[in-house]
FITI-32968 format. One record per residue (C-alpha): residue in one letter; chain; z negated, y, x. Coordinates in nm, 3 decimals. Example, Ala and Ser with C-alpha at 12.3 -4.5 7.8 and 13.67 -1.06 7.14 Angstrom:
BEGIN
site res: a, chain: A, w: -0.780, v: -0.450, u: 1.230
site res: s, chain: A, w: -0.714, v: -0.106, u: 1.367
***
This chain:
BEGIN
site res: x, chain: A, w: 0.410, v: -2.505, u: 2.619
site res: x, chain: A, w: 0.270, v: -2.819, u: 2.429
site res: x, chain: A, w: 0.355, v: -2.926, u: 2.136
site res: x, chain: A, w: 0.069, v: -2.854, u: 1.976
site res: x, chain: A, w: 0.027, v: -2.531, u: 2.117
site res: x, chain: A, w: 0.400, v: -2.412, u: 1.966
site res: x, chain: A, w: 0.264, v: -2.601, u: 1.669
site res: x, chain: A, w: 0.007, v: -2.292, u: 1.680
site res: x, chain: A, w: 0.182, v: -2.023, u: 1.685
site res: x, chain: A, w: 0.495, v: -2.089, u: 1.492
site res: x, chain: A, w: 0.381, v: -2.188, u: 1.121
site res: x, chain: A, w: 0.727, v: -2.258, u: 0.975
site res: x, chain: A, w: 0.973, v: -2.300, u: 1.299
site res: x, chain: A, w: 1.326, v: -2.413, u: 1.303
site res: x, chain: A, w: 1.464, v: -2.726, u: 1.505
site res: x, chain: A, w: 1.626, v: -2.485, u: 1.726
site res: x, chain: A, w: 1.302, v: -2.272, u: 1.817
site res: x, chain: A, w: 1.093, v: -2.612, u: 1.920
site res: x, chain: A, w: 1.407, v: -2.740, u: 2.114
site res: x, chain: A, w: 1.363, v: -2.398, u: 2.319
site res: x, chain: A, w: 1.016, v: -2.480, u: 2.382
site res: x, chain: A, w: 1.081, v: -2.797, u: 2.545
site res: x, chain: A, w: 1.291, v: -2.689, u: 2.847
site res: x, chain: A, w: 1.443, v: -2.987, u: 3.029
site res: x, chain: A, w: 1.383, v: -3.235, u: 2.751
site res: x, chain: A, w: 1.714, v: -3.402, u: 2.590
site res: x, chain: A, w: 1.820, v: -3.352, u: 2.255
site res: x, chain: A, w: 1.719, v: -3.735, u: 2.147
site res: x, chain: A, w: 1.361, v: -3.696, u: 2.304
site res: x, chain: A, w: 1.339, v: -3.356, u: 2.076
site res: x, chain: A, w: 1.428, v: -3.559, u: 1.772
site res: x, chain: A, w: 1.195, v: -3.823, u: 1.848
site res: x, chain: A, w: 0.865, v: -3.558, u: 1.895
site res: x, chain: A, w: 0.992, v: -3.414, u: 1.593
site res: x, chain: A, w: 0.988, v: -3.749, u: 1.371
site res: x, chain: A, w: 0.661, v: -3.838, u: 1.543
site res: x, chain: A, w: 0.493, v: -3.511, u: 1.429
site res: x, chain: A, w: 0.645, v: -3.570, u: 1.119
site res: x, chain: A, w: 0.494, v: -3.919, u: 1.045
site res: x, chain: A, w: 0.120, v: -3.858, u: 1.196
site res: x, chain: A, w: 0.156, v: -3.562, u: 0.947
site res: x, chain: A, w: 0.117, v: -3.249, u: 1.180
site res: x, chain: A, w: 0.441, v: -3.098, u: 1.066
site res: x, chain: A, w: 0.636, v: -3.124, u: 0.760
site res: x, chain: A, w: 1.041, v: -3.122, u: 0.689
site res: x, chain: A, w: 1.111, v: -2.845, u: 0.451
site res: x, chain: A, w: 1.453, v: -2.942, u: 0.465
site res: x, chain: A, w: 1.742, v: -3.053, u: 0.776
site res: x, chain: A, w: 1.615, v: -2.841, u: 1.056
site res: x, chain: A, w: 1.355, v: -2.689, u: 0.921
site res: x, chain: A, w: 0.960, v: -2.755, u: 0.988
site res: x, chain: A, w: 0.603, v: -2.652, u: 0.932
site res: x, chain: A, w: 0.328, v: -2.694, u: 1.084
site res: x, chain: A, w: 0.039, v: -2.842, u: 0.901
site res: x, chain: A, w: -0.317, v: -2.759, u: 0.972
site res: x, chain: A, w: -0.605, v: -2.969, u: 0.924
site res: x, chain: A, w: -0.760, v: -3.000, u: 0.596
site res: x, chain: A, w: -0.426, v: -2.836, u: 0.435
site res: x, chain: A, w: -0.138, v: -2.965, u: 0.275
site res: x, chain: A, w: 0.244, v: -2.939, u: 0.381
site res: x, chain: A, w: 0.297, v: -2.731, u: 0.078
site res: x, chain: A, w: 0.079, v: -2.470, u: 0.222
site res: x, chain: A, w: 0.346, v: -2.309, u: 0.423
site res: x, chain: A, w: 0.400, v: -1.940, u: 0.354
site res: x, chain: A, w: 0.707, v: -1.920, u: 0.129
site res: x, chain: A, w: 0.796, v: -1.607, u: 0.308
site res: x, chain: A, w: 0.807, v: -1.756, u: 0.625
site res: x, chain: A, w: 1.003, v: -1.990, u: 0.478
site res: x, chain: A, w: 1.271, v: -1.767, u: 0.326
site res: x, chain: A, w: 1.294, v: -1.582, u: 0.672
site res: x, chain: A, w: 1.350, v: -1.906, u: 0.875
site res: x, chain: A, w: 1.567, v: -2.092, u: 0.607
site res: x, chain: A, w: 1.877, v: -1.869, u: 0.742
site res: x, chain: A, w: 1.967, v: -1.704, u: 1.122
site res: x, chain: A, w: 2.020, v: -1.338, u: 0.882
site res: x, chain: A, w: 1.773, v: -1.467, u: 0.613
site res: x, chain: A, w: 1.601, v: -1.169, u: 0.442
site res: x, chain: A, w: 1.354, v: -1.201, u: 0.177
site res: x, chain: A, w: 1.521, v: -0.979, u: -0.133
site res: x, chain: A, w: 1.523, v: -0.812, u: -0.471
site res: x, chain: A, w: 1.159, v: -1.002, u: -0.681
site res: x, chain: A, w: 1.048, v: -1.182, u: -0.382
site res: x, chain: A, w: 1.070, v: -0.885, u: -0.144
site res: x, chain: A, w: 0.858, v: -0.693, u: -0.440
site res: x, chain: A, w: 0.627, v: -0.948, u: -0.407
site res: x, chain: A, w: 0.591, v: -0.977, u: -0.071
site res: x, chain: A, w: 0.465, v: -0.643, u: -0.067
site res: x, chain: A, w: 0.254, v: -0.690, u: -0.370
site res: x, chain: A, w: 0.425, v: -0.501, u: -0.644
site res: x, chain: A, w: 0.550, v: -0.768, u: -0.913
site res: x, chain: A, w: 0.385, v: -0.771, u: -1.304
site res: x, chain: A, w: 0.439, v: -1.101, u: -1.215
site res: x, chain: A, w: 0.435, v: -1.377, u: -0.957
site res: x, chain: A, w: 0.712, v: -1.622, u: -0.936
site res: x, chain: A, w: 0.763, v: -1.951, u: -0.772
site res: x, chain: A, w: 1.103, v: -1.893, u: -0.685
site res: x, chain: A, w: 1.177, v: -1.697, u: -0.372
site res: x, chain: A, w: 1.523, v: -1.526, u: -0.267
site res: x, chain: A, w: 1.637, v: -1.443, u: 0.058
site res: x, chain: A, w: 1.973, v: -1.277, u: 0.148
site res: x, chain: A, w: 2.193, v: -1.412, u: 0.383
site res: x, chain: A, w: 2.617, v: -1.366, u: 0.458
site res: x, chain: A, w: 2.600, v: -1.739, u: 0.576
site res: x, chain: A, w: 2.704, v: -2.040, u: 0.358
site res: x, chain: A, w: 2.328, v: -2.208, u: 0.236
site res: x, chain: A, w: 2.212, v: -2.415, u: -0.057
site res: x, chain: A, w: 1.893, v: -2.330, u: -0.267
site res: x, chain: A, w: 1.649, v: -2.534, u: -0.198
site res: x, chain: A, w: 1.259, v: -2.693, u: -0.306
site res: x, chain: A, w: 0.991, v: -2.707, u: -0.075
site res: x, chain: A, w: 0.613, v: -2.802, u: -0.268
site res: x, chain: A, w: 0.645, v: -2.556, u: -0.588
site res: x, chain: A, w: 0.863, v: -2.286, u: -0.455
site res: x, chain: A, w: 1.249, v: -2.283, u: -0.494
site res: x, chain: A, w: 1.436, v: -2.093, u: -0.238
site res: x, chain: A, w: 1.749, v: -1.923, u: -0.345
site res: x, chain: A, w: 2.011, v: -1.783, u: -0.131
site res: x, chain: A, w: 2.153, v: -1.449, u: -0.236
site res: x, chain: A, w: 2.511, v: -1.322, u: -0.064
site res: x, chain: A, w: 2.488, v: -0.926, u: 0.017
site res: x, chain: A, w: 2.674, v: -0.695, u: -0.187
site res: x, chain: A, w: 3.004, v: -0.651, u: -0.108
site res: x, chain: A, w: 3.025, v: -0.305, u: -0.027
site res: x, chain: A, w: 2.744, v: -0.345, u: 0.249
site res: x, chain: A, w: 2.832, v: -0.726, u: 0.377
site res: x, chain: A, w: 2.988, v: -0.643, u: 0.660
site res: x, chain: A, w: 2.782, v: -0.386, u: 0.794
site res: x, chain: A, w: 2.540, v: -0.433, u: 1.087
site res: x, chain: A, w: 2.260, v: -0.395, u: 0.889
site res: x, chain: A, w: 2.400, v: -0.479, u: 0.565
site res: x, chain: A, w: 2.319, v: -0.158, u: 0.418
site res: x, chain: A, w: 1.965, v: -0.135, u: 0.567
site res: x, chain: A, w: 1.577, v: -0.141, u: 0.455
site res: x, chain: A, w: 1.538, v: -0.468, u: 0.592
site res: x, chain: A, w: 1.209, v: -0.487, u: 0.821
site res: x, chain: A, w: 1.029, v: -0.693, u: 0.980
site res: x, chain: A, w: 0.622, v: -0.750, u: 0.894
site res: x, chain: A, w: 0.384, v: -0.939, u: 1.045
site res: x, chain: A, w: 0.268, v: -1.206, u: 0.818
site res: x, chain: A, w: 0.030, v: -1.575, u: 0.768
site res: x, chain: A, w: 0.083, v: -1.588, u: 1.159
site res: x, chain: A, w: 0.458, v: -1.557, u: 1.209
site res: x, chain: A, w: 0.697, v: -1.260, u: 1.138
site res: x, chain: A, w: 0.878, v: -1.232, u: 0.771
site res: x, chain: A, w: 1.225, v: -1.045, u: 0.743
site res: x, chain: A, w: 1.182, v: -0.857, u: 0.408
site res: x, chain: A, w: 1.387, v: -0.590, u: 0.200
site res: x, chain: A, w: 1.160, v: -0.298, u: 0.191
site res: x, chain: A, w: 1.045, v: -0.133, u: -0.130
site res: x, chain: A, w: 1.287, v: 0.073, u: -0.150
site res: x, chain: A, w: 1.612, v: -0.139, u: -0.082
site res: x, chain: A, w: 1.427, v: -0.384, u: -0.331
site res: x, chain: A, w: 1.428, v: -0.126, u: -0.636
site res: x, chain: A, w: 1.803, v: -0.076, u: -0.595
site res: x, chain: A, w: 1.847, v: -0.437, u: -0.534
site res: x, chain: A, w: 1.666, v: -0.528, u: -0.878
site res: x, chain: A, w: 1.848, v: -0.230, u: -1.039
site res: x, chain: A, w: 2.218, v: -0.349, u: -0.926
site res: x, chain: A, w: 2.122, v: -0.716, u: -1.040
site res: x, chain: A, w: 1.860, v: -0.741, u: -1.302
site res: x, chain: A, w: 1.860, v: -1.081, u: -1.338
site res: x, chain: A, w: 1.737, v: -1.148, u: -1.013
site res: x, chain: A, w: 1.446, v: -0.925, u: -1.105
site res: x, chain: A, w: 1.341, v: -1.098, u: -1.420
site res: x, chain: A, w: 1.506, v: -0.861, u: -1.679
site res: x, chain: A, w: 1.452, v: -0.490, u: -1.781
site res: x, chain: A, w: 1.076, v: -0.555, u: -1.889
site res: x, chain: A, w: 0.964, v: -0.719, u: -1.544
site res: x, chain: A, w: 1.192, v: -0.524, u: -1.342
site res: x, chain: A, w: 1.017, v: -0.185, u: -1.459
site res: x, chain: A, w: 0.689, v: -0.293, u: -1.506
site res: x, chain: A, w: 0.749, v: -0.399, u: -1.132
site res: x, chain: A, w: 0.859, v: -0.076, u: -0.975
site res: x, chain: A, w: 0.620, v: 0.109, u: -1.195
site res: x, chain: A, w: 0.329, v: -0.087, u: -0.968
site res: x, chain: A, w: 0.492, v: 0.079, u: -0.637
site res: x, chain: A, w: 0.323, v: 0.429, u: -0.555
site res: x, chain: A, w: 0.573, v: 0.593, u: -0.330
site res: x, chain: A, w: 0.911, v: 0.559, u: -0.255
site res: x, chain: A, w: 1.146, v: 0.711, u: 0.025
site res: x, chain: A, w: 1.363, v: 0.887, u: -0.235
site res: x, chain: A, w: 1.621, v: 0.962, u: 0.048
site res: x, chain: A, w: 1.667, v: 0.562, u: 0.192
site res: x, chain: A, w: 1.689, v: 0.501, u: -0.177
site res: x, chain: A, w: 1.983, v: 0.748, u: -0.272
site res: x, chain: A, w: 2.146, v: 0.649, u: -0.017
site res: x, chain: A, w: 2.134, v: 0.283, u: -0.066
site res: x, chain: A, w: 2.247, v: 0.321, u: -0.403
site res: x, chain: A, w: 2.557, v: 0.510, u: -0.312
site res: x, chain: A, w: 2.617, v: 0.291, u: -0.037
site res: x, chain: A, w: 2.670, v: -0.002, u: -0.284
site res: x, chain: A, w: 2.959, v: 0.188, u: -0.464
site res: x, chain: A, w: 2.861, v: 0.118, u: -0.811
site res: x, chain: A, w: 2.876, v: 0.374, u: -1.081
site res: x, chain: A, w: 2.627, v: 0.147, u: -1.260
site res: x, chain: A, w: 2.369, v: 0.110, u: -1.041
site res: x, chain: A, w: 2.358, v: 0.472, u: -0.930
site res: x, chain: A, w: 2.321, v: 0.584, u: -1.292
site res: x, chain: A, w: 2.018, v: 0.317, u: -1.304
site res: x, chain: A, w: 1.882, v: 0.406, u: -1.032
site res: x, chain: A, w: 1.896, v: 0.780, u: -1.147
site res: x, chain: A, w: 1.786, v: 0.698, u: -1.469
site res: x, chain: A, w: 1.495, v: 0.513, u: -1.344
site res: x, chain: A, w: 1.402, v: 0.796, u: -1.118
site res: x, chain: A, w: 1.417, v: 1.077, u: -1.447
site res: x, chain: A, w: 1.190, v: 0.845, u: -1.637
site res: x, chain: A, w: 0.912, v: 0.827, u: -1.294
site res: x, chain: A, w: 1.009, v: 1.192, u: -1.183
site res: x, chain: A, w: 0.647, v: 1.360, u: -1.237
site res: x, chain: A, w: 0.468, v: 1.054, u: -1.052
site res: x, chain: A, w: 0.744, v: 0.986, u: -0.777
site res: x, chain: A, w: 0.774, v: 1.374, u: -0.714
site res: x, chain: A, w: 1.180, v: 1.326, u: -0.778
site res: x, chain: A, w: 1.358, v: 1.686, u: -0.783
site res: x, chain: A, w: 1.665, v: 1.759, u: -0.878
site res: x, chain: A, w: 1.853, v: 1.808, u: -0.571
site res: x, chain: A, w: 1.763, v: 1.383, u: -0.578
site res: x, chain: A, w: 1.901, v: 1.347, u: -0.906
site res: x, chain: A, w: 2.192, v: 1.592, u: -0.896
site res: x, chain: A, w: 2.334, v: 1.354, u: -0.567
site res: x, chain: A, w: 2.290, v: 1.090, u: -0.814
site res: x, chain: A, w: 2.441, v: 1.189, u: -1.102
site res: x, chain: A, w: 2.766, v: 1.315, u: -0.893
site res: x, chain: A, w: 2.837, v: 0.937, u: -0.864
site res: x, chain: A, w: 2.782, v: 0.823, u: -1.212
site res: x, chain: A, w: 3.022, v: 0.662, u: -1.441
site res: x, chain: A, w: 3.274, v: 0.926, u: -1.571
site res: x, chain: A, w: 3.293, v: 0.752, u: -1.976
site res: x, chain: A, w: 2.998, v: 0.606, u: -2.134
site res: x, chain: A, w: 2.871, v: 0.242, u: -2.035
site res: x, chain: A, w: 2.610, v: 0.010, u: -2.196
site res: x, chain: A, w: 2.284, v: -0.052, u: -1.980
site res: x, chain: A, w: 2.350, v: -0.432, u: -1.941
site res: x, chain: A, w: 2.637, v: -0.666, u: -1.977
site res: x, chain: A, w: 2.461, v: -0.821, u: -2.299
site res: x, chain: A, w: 2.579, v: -0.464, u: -2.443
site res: x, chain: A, w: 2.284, v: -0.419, u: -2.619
site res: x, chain: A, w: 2.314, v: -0.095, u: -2.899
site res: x, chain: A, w: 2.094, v: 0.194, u: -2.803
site res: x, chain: A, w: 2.125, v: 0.573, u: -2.754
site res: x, chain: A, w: 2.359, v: 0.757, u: -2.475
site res: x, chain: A, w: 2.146, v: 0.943, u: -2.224
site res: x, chain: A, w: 2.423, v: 1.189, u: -2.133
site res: x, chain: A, w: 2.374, v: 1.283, u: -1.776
site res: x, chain: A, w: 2.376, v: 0.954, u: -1.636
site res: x, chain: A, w: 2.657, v: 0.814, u: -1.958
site res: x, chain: A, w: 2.442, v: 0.504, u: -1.986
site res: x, chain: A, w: 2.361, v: 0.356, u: -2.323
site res: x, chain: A, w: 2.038, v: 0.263, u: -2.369
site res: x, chain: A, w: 1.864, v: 0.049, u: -2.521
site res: x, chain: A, w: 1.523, v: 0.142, u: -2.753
site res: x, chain: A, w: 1.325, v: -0.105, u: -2.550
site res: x, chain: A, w: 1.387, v: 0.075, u: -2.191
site res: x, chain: A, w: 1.396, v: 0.413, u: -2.319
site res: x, chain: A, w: 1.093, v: 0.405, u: -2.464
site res: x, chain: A, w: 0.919, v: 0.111, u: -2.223
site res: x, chain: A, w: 0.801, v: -0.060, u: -2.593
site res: x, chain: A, w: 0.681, v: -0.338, u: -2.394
site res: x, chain: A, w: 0.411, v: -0.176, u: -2.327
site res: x, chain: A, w: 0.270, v: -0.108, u: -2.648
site res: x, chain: A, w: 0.206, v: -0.508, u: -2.749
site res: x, chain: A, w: 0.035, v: -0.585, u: -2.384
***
């Protein structure tokens, strides 16, 4: 395979992958091709070991962020507000992309987009699939690793600030028009929170009538929420105690008030 033929069908490649496609060429020849692509302005470097390839008439900052995410880590999987994007269900779009990976990384810039490396929670780390609903999907001419949907709604549940706060992360997951209610239970439980079940369960009483939820889903739920009353957030904000899931909540999520000065 050329150069410019890998060039073609691997938009955002890692050193690695192109070193593979050169069989029987040394390691200093491969870093030589690389900086010579690099300087006639065929491919870009995102950042050590990382490329993209630059089509005519476009700019390096052109690359898929997606693609980026996926290739910016061996186990990199695009997660929580990104992943919602991805699949077109954010209120709104961000320039900041996250990707989970167990493997030590630094956040990085590429053009407009940060990239921000997320560690997998705990309780699922150091499973083979690290919990699951990870997929991947065909995508600007390569393949992106993304959380699906539904892994991405307990994701943005368990850590709110990585899905822009209570306003953005509903408004979000109201724009999603079916969930696997099952992969989402048991994704939630998986994670071992009390917190993020009751959320979750919450979340899933408020959508019942439009995501179909019964109460066989809710009743598995609620088995696993806290025992004593806890506030929504950490910021503790005041609000009122919605019993079965012994969550306090505030006015502004009970009610969704956002939505009456949009």
């Amino acid at each position: 395979m050329t150069s410019e033929e890998f060039f073609q069908s691997h938009p955002v490649f890692t050193h690695e992958e192109y070193a593979s496609s050169r069989r029987g060429t040394n390691s200093r020849t491969v870093d030589s091709l690389l900086r010579r692509h690099v300087t006639s302005g065929r491919i870009a470097r995102i950042r050590r070991g990382l490329y993209a390839a630059v089509a005519p008439g476009t700019s390096a900052e052109a690359a898929d962020p997606f693609l980026v995410a996926t290739k910016a880590a061996p186990d990199a999987a695009v997660s929580h507000h990104a992943a919602l994007q991805f699949h077109g269900r954010t209120y709104s779009v961000w320039s900041q992309v996250t990707f989970l990976t167990a493997l030590s990384t630094r956040r990085f810039r590429f053009g407009p987009v940060e990239y921000t490396p997320v560690r997998p929670p705990a309780p699922v780390a150091g499973l083979p699939d690290v919990g699951g609903g990870i997929e991947l999907v065909p995508s600007a001419g390569g393949q992106v690793r993304v959380c699906t949907c539904e892994r991405a709604m307990v994701d943005v549940l368990h850590t709110p600030a990585l899905g822009g706060g209570w306003e953005e992360v509903w408004r979000s997951l109201e724009m999603v028009d079916f969930f696997d209610l099952d992969a989402v239970i048991s994704y939630a439980l998986a994670l071992d929170s009390a917190m993020t079940v009751a959320r979750v369960g919450f979340f899933l009483e408020q959508q019942r009538e439009r995501l179909f939820v019964e109460d066989t889903h809710l009743d598995r739920l609620a088995a696993s929420a806290p025992n004593q009353p806890r506030y929504f957030d950490t910021a503790r904000e005041p609000g009122r105690l919605v019993h079965r899931w012994n969550l306090i909540v505030p006015e502004s999520v009970l009610s969704q008030s956002w939505a009456e000065v949009a």
